[in-house]
C-alpha positions in Angstrom: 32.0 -32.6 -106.5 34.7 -33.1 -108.8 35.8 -36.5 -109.9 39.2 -35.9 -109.3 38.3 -35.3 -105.6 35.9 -38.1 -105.3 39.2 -40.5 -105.9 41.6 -38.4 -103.4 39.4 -38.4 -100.3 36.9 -40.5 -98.5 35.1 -37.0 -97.3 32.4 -35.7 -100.0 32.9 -31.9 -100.6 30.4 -31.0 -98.1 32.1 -32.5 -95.4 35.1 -31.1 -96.1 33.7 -28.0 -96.1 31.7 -28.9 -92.6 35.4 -29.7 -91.2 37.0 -26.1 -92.5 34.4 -23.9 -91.4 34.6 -26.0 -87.8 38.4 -25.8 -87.8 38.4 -22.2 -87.9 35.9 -22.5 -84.8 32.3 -21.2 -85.9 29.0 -22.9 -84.3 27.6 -25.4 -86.5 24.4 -22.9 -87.2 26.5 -20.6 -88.2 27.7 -23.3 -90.9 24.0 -24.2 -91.3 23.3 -20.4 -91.9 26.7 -20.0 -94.5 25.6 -23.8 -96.0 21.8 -22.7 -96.4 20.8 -25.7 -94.4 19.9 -27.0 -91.3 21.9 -27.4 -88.2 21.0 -30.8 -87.7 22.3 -31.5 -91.1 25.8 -30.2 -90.4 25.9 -31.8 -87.4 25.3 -35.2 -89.6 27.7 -34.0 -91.8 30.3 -33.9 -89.7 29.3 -37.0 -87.9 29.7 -38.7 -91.2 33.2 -37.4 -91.3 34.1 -38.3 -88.2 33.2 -41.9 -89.1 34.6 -41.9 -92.3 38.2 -40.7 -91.0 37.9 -43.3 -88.4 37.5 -46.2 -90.5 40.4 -44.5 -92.6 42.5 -44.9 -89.7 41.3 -48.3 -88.9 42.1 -49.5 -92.1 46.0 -48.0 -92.6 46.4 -48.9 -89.2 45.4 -53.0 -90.7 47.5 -52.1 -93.6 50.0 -51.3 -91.2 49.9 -54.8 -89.6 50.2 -56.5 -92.7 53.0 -55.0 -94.3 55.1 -54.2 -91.4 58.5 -56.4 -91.6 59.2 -55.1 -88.1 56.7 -57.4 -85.5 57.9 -57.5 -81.8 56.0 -58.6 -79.0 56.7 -56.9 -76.0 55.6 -58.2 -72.4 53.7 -56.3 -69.6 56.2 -55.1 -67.0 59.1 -54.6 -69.6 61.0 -51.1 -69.3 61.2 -49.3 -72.1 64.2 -48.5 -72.5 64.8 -52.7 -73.6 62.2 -52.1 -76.8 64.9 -50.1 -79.3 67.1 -53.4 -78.9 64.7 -55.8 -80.0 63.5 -53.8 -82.3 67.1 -53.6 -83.8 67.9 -56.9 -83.2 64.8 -58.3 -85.2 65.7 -55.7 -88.0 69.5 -57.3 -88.4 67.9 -60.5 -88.3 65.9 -58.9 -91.6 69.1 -57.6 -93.3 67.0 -54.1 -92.6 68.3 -50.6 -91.5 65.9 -48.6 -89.7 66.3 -44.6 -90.1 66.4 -43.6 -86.8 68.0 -44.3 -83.4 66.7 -45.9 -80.2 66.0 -42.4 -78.6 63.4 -41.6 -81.6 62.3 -45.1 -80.9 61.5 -44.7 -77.4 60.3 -41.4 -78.3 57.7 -42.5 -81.2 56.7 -44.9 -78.2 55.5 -42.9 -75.7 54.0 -40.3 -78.7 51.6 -43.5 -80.0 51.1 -45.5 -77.2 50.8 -43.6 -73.9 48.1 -45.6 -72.6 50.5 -48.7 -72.5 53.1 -47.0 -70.3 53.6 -45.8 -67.0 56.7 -44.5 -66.4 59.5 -46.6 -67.9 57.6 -49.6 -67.3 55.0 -51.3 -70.3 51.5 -52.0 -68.7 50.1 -55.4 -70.7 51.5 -57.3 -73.4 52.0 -55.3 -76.5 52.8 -55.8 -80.4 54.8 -53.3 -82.2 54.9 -53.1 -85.8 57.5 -51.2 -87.5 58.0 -49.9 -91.1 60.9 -49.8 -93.4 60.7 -46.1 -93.0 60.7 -46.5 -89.1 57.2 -46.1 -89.1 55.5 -47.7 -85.7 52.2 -48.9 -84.7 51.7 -50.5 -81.2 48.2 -52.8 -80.6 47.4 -54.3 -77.3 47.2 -58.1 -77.3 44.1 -59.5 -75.9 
């Protein structure tokens, strides 16, 4: 494994590999057979990276939280459609201009939180975070 790798990823080189061969759909004994190991070792292997890309998620989804300038709690029961205009509002109140428009809003929405909706309507109480870039993450609260 080269060092310059070993700074750019969380995944070693073998698990990479493990993920490409499975991407392009062979078994994992056939990657045991092409690796020279056991299928029970790919099938670590790609647990591993599983885990690993997980926690990666986890973690920018935190990072997410934390830098976000863009918090809005939404309740359960709230229609959709209300969500772009506190999500503007709270960026005026910020002096901040959001890159998109409340369709792409509505539309990044249902693309990250499906779960949370039914219809027009919001299931439970929400938080949505929001980037400079427009970027959104949506958590349950508790």
């Amino acid at each position: 494994m080269s060092k310059d790798h070993d700074t750019a990823s969380i995944l070693t080189e073998r698990q990479l590999e493990v993920l490409r061969l499975r991407g392009k759909g062979l078994s994992q004994r056939k990657i045991a057979e092409i690796l020279g190991t056991t299928r029970s070792n790919v099938s670590i292997l790609e647990s591993r990276a599983a885990q690993n890309v997980e926690r990666a998620r986890r973690t920018i989804d935190e990072w997410m939280t934390i830098q976000a300038p863009i918090i809005v709690t939404v309740a359960g029961g709230s229609d959709i459609f209300q969500i772009p205009g506190l999500i503007f509002q709270e960026a005026d109140r910020l002096n901040l201009r959001l890159p998109m428009d409340s369709v792409e809003l509505v539309v990044q929405l249902r693309t990250k939180a499906p779960q949370e909706l039914k219809g027009r309507m919001i299931l439970r109480d929400i938080q949505i975070f929001v980037s400079r870039e427009g970027e959104m993450l949506v958590k349950p609260l508790p």
